[in-house]
C-alpha positions in Angstrom: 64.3 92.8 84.1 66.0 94.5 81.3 67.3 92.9 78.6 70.9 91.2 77.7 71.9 93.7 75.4 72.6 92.7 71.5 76.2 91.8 71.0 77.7 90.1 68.1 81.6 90.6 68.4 81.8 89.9 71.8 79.8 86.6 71.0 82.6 85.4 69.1 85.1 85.9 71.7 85.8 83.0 74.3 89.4 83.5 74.5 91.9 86.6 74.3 93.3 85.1 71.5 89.8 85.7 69.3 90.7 89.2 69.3 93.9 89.4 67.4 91.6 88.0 64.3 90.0 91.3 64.8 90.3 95.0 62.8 91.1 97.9 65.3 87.9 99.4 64.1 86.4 95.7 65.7 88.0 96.4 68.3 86.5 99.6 68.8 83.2 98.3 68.6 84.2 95.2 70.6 84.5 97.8 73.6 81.5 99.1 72.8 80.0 95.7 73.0 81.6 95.0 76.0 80.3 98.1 78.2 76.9 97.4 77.5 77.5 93.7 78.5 79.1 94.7 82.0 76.4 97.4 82.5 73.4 94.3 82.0 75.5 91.9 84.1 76.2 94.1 87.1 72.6 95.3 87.0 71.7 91.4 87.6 74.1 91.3 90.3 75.3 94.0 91.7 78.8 94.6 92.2 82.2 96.5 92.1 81.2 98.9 88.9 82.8 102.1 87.9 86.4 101.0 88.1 85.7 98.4 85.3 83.6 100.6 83.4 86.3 103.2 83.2 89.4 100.3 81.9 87.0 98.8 78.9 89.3 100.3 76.2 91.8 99.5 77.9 91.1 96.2 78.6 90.3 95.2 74.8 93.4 97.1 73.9 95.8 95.2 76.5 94.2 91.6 75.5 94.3 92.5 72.0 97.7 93.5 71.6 99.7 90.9 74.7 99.5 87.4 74.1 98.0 86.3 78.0 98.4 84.6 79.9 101.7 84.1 78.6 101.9 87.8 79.2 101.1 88.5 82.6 98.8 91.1 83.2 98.2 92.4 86.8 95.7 94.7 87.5 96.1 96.1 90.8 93.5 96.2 93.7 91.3 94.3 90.7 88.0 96.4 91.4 88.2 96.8 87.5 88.4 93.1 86.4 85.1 92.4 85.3 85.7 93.0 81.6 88.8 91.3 81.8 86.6 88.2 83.4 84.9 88.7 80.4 87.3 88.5 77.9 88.7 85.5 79.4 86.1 82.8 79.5 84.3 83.5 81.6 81.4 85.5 81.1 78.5 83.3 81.3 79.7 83.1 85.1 79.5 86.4 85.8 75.9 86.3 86.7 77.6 84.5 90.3 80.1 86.8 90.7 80.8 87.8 94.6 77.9 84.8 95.0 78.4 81.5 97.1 80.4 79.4 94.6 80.6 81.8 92.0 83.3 83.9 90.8 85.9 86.0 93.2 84.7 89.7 92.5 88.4 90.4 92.5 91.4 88.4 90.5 92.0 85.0 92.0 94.6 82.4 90.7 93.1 79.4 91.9 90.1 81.0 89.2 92.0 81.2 85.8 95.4 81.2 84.2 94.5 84.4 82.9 94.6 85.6 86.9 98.3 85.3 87.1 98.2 87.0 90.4 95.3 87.5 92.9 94.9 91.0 94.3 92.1 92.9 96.5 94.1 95.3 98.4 95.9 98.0 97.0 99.7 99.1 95.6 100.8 95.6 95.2 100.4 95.2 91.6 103.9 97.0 90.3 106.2 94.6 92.9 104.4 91.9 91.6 104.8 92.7 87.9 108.5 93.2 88.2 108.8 89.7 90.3 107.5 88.0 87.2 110.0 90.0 85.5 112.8 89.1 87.1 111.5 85.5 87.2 111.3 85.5 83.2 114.7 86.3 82.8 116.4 84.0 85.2 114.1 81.0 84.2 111.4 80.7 86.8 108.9 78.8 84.1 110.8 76.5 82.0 107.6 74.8 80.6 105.6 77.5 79.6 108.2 80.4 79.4 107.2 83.9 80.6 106.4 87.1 78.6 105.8 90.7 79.7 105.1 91.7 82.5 102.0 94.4 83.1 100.7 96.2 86.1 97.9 98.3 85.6 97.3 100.3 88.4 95.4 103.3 89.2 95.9 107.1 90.7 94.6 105.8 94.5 96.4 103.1 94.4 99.8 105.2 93.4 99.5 107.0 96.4 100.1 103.6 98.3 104.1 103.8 99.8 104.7 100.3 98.0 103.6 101.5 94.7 107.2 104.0 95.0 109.3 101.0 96.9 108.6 98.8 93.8 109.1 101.6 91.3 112.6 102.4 92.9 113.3 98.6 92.8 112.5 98.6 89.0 114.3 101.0 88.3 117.6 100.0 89.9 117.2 96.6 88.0 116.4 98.1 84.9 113.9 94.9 83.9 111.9 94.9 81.3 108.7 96.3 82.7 105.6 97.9 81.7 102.9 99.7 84.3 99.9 101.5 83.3 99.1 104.2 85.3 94.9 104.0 85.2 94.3 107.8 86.0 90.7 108.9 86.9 91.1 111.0 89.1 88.6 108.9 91.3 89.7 105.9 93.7 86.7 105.0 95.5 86.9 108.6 96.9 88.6 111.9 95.3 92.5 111.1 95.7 94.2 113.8 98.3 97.8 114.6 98.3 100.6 115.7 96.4 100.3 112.3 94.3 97.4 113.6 93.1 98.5 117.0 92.3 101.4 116.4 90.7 99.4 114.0 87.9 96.9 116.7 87.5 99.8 119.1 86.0 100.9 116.2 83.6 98.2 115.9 82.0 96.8 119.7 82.4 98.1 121.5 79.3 98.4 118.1 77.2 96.1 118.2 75.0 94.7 114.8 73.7 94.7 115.2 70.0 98.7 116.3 70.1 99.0 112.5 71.8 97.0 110.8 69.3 99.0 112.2 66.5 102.6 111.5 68.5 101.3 108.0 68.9 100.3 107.6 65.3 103.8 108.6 64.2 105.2 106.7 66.8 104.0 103.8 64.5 104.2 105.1 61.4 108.1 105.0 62.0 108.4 101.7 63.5 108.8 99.4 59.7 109.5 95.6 59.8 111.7 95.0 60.8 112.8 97.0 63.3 116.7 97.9 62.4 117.8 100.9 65.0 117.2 98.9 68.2 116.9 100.3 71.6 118.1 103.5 71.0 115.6 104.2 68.5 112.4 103.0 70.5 113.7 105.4 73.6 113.8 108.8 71.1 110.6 107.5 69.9 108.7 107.3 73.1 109.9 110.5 74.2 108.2 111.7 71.1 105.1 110.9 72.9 106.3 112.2 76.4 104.9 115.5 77.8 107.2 115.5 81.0 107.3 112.5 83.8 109.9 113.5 85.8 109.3 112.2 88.9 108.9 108.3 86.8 111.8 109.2 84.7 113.7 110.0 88.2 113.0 106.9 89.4 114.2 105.4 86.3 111.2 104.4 84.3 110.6 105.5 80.6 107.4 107.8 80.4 104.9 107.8 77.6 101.7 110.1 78.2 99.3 111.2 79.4 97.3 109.6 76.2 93.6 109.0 76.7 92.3 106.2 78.0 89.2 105.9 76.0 90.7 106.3 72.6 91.2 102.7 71.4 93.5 103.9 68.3 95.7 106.0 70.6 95.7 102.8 73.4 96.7 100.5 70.7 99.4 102.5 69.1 101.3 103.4 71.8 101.0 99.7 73.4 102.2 97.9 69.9 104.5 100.3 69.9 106.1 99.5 73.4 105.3 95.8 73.0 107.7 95.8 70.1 110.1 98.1 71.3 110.8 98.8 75.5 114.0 97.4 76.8 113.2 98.7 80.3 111.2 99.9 82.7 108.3 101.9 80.8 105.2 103.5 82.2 102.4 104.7 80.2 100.2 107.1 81.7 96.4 106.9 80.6 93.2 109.2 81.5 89.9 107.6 81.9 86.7 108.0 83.6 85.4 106.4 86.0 82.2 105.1 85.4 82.6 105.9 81.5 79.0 105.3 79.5 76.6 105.3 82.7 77.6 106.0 86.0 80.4 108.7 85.3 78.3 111.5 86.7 77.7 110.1 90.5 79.6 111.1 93.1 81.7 107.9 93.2 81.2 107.0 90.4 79.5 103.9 90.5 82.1 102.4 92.6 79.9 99.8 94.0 76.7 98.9 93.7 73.3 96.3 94.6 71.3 95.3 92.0 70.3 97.8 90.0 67.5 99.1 86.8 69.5 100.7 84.2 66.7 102.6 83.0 66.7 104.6 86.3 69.5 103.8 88.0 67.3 102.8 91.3 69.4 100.4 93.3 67.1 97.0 95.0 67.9 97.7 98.3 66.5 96.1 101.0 64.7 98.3 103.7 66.0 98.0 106.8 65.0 99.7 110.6 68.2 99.4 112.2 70.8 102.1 111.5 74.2 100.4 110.3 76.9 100.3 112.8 78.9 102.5 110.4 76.2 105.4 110.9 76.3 104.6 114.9 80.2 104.7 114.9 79.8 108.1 112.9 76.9 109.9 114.8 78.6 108.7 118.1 81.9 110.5 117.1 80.4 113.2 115.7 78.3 113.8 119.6 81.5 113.8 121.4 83.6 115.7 119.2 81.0 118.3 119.8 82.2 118.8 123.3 85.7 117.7 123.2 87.5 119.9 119.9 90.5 117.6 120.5 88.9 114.7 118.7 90.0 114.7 115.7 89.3 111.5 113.0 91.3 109.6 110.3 90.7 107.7 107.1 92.6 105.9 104.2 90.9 106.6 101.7 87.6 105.5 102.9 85.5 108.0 104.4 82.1 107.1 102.9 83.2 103.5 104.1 83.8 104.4 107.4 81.3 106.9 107.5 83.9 109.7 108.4 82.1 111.7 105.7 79.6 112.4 107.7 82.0 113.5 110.3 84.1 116.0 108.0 81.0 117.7 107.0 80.7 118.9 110.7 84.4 119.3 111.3 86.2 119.9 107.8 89.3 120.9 110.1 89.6 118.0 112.0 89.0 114.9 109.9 91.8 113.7 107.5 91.9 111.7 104.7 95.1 110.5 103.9 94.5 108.1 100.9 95.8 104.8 100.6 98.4 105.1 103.2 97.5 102.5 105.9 100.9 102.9 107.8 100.9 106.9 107.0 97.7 106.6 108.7 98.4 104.7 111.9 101.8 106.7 112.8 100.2 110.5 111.8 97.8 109.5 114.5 99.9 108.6 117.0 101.8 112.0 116.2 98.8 113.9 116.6 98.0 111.9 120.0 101.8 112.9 121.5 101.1 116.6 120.4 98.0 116.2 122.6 94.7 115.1 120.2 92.8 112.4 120.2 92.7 110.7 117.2 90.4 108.0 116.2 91.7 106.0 113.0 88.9 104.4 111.7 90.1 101.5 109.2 88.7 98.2 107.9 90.0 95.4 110.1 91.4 93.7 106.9 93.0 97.4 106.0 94.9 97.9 109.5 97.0 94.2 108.3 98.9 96.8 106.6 100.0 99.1 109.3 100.2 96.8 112.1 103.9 97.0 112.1 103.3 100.7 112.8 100.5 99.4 115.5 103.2 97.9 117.4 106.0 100.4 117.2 105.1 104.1 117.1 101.5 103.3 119.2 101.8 100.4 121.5 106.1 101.0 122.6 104.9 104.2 122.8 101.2 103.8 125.0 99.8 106.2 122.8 96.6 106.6 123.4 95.4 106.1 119.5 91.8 104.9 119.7 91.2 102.4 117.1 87.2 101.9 115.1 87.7 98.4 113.3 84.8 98.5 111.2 84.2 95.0 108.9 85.1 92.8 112.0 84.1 89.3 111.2 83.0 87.7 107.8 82.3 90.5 105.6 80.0 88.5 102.7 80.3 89.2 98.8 84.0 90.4 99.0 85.0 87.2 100.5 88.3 86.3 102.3 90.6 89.1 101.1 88.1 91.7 103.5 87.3 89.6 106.0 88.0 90.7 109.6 89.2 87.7 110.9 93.0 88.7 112.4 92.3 91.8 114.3 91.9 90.3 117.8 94.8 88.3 117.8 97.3 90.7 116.8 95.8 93.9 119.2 95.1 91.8 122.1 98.7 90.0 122.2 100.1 93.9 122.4 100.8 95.2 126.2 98.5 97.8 127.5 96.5 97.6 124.0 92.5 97.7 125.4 90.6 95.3 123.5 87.1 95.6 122.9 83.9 94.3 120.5 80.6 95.5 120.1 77.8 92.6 120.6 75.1 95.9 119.3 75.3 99.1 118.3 74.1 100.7 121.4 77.2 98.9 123.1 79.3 100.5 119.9 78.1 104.1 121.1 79.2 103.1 124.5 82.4 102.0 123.3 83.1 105.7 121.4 82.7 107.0 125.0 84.7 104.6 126.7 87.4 104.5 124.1 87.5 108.2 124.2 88.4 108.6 127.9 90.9 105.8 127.7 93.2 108.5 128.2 97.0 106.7 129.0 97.2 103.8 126.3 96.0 102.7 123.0 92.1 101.1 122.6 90.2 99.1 119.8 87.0 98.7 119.2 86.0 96.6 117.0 81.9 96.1 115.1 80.8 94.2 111.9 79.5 95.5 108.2 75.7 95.9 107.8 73.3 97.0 110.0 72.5 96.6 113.8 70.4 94.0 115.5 67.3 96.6 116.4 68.4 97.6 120.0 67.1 100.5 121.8 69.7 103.0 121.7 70.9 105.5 124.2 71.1 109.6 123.2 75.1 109.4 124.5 77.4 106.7 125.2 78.2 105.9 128.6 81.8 104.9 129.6 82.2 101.4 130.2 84.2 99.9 133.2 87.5 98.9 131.8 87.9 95.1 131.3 84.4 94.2 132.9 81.6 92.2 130.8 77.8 91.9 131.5 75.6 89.2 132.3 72.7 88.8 129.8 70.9 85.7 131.7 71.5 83.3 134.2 71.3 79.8 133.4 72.9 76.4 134.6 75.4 73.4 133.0 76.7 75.4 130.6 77.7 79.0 129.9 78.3 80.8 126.9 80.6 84.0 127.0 79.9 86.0 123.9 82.7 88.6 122.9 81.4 90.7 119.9 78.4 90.6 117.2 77.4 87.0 117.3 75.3 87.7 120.5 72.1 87.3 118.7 72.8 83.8 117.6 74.3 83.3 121.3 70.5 84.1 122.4 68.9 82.3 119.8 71.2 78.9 120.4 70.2 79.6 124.4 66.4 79.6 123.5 66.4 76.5 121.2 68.6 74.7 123.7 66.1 76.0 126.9 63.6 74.2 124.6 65.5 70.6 125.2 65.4 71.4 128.8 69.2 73.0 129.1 69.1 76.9 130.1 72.6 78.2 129.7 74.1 80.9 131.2 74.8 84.0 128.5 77.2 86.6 129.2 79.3 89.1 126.9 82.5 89.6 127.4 82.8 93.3 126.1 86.8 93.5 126.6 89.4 91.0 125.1 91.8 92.4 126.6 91.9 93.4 130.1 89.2 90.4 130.5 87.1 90.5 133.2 88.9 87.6 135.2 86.3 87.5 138.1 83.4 87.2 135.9 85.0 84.8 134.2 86.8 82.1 136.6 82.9 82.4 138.2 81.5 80.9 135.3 84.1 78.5 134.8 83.7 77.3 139.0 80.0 77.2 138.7 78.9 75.2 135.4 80.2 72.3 133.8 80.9 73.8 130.7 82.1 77.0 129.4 82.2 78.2 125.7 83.7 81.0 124.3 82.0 82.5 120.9 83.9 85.2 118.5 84.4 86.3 115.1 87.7 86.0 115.0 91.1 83.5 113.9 92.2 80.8 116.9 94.6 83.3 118.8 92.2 85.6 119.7 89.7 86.3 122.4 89.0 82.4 123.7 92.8 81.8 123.4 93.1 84.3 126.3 90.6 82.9 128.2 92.3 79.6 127.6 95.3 80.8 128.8 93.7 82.4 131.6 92.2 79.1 133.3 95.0 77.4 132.7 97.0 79.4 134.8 94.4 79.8 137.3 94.0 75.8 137.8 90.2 75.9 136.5 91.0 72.6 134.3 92.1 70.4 137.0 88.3 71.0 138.6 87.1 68.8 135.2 85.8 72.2 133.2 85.1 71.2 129.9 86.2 74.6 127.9 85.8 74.7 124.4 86.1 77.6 122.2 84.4 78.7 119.0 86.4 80.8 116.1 86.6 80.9 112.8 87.8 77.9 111.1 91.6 77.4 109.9 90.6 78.4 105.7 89.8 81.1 103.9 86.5 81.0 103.4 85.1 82.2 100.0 82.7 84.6 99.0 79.2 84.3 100.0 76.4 86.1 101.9 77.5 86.8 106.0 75.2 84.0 107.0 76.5 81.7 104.6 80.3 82.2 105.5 79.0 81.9 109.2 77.5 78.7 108.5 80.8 77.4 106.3 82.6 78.8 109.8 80.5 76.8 111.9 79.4 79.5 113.9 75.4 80.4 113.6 72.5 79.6 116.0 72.5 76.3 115.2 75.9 75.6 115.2 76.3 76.9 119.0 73.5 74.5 119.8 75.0 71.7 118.6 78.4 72.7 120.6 76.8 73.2 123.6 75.1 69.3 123.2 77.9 67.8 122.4 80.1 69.2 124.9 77.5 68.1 127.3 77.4 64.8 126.0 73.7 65.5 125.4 73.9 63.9 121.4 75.2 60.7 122.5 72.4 60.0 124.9 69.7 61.5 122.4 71.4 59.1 119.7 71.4 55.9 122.0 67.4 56.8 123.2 
């Protein structure tokens, strides 16, 4: 294990108010100080990396020169807060961080006053700055009162459509706002689009020493106190200004592009708009990604396990089961090679979904359209009308953010858009805010939407088949994070039977109908329970939506029980079922139905098998549902 490194400044600061006793050339060093602090912790843990590695200057500067948490500082997505956890008291914690009980690996409010605003998707950080804005001036918080408002948020994240909405709104109200536009030129893959482009001119024939000297002045001319007002601070940030027009058009003030690393440059320019913006001002900064160890890898160090900084080796686990990622990928990849109408789609997560491995064999025909969830959804129901068939692969906890596209330009439509839900279920160390836990429920409640979850990843190879000759509606199919269960897996997937499940064993009493990847702990609950005697009946549903109504009103008529199993919200797959022997009359027979789903919380971060046990919904847990509904503990308790 390597050691903590030496750090005397930072070991002075417990609070953001210990930096204000400091010189800027402290604070330089502070920064210093405070990379080689993140780099040792994250080694120990593991952990969201290069984003925070990238915003240390930044960080220093912003805490340094605010007065938070009076000041409300946003930073958006929050991959980069680590140094900000930090600075704020709490950095002997951040050896739990994304840990059972430990620290959110994102901003959380519940965490500290210095987290003014949780965040772990993307874009949101701008509307939320300005509604503490507005808030401030009409007197939302009379007790503690309200400062500036700050959104930091970076190049990816700009490319998100509510990034512009809230920019448009800021500028119509004219507020008192500052945003920070963290430019790397690296989200957690290259940024595509004219977004990108356009930045990339800004800051193309700027050179940085012209900015430092700009921002220098900028000071120099600012004396106490400040007599010429506003209209004195505008000419002087324009000084600074090498040509924002597409901000400016929206009606913010722009100052850049300054560097991002250069603490005297950072602090100038934010002293000097602290003292002196009367509007809507963003300051456009270039950093690296990864800046001081990982800002030569391909992603920069976006994420990483455990880790020795001497070599950079990450403590991985071995594992022989491919993930389903790699299944979903390699399973495209075979069909596209005989069908050149399957095309693929991303936002911004091709490594994630593994779609990089599918543009490599067809550059043409695989699209990454950055973080642009509803872009996404409705570009592939174009591309399905013009005749293609598109497969969007998106987080479940991503496609939240199009569903309103889901509904109107796919489902009205019966576009046959075919779905890949990867991170179904309870995802582990990013906790709630990427959990799959919604999916089900608001697919399978859409007409003609084909529903369907992956129990192994030789069923998710046969659901890229089937999904890909669903052929006259839109289809879902749905598999967890991590890797398979161990399954012997077919060259090519086989097309399933629309809406039919399998039998896995036949049993009596009781049967358990399965629908998606808690099958192995289905199994394991049937063997500890076959050794108290009770053999239940196993099957897997395979389809949420059509459900295979024969096999299941036959397992409702022939055992005395019948539980449903999923990784999913109440709503889902078991309320369908619910609804389905209901209407059927099954309940008036004496059936004792009950259904297992994720509880009604948000379960915090942990490992998968600790969030399943919080959720009630491992081997053991199935057991003891399947005694209880049989009546079987209150016997066992009275012997």
């Amino acid at each position: 294990m390597s050691e903590r490194p030496n750090t005397p400044l930072l070991d002075k600061v417990h609070q953001p108010a210990d930096l204000k006793h400091l010189s800027d050339h402290d604070l330089r060093k502070l920064a210093d100080e405070l990379r080689a602090e993140m780099i040792w912790t994250v080694s120990q843990t593991g952990g969201h990396f290069g984003a925070g590695l990238g915003v240390v200057e930044m960080t220093v500067a912003l805490h340094s020169v605010f007065d938070t948490p009076r000041d409300k500082l946003i930073w958006d997505v929050s991959h980069q807060c680590y140094p900000h956890k930090i600075l704020t008291g709490r950095r002997e914690q951040m050896l739990t961080i994304r840990q059972k009980d430990g620290l959110s690996g994102f901003t959380k409010r519940s965490e500290s006053p210095f987290d003014p605003f949780g965040a772990a998707h993307s874009s949101t950080s701008i509307s939320a700055a300005l509604g503490f804005a507005v808030a401030r001036d009409l007197g939302g918080d009379c007790e503690t009162g309200q400062g500036d408002a700050i959104a930091v948020i970076g190049d990816g994240a700009m490319s998100g459509g509510m990034a512009f909405e809230a920019m448009n709104n800021a500028g119509h109200l004219g507020k008192r706002l500052i945003v920070i536009l963290n430019d790397n030129e690296m989200s957690i893959a290259p940024p595509t689009g004219a977004m990108s482009s356009y930045l990339s001119r800004l800051y193309a024939g700027a050179p940085f020493q012209e900015l430092k000297a700009a921002a220098k002045g900028a000071v120099s001319l600012l004396p106490e106190p400040f007599q010429e007002g506003a209209r004195r601070a505008k000419e002087l940030l324009k000084s600074a200004t090498v040509g924002g027009t597409l901000f400016e058009e929206l009606g913010f003030s722009y100052v850049g592009p300054i560097d991002g690393h250069d603490m005297e440059s950072l602090l100038a320019v934010l002293r000097t708009v602290k003292a002196r913006a009367d509007g809507p001002i963003l300051i456009h900064a270039i950093t690296k990604k990864g800046k001081g160890y990982a800002e030569h890898k391909p992603d920069r160090g976006h994420a990483t396990a455990k880790f020795d900084i001497a070599t950079g080796e990450q403590k991985k686990a071995p594992s022989n089961a491919p993930s389903y990622t790699k299944v979903f990928a390699r399973s495209l990849i075979a069909e596209a090679v005989d069908d050149p109408k399957v095309v693929a789609v991303t936002a911004a997560m091709p490594d994630g979904t593994g779609l990089d491995l599918f543009a490599e064999r067809f550059p043409t025909r695989c699209f990454d359209v950055g973080i642009a969830e509803q872009h996404a959804v409705t570009f592939c129901a174009g591309m399905a009308a013009g005749g293609l068939k598109p497969f969007a692969a998106i987080y479940s906890t991503f496609l939240q953010r199009g569903y309103d596209q889901v509904v109107h330009d796919v489902a009205i439509q019966r576009l046959p858009v075919r779905f890949a839900i990867d991170r179904a279920g309870l995802v582990g160390a990013d906790g709630c805010t990427h959990a799959g836990s919604y999916d089900v429920g608001y697919l399978a409640n859409l007409p003609g939407f084909v529903v369907m979850a992956a129990s192994d990843e030789a069923e998710l190879r046969h659901m890229v088949r089937t999904a890909l000759e669903i052929d006259d509606r839109p289809s879902a199919f749905r598999f967890p994070r991590g890797e398979g269960v161990g399954v012997e897996m077919p060259d090519r997937g086989v097309a399933l039977e629309i809406g039919k499940g399998r039998m896995i064993a036949d049993g009596n009493r009781v049967a358990i109908l399965n629908f998606g990847a808690r099958l192995k702990e289905v199994q394991e609950a049937a063997e500890r329970l076959a050794q108290k005697g009770i053999t239940p009946t196993v099957a897997d549903a395979r389809f949420a939506k059509p459900l295979d109504e024969e096999m299941i009103l036959q397992l409702a008529r022939h055992h005395e029980a019948l539980i449903t199993v999923e990784e999913g919200a109440v709503g889902g797959f078991g309320s369908h079922v619910a609804h389905l022997l209901a209407e059927k009359g099954v309940f008036d027979s004496g059936l004792k139905y009950r259904s297992m789903v994720l509880p009604d919380i948000f379960i915090d971060q942990a490992s998968p098998a600790d969030m399943y046990a919080v959720a009630g919904m491992n081997a053991e847990d199935i057991e003891a549902k399947v005694l209880r509904t049989l009546g079987v503990e209150i016997i066992e308790k009275r012997a």
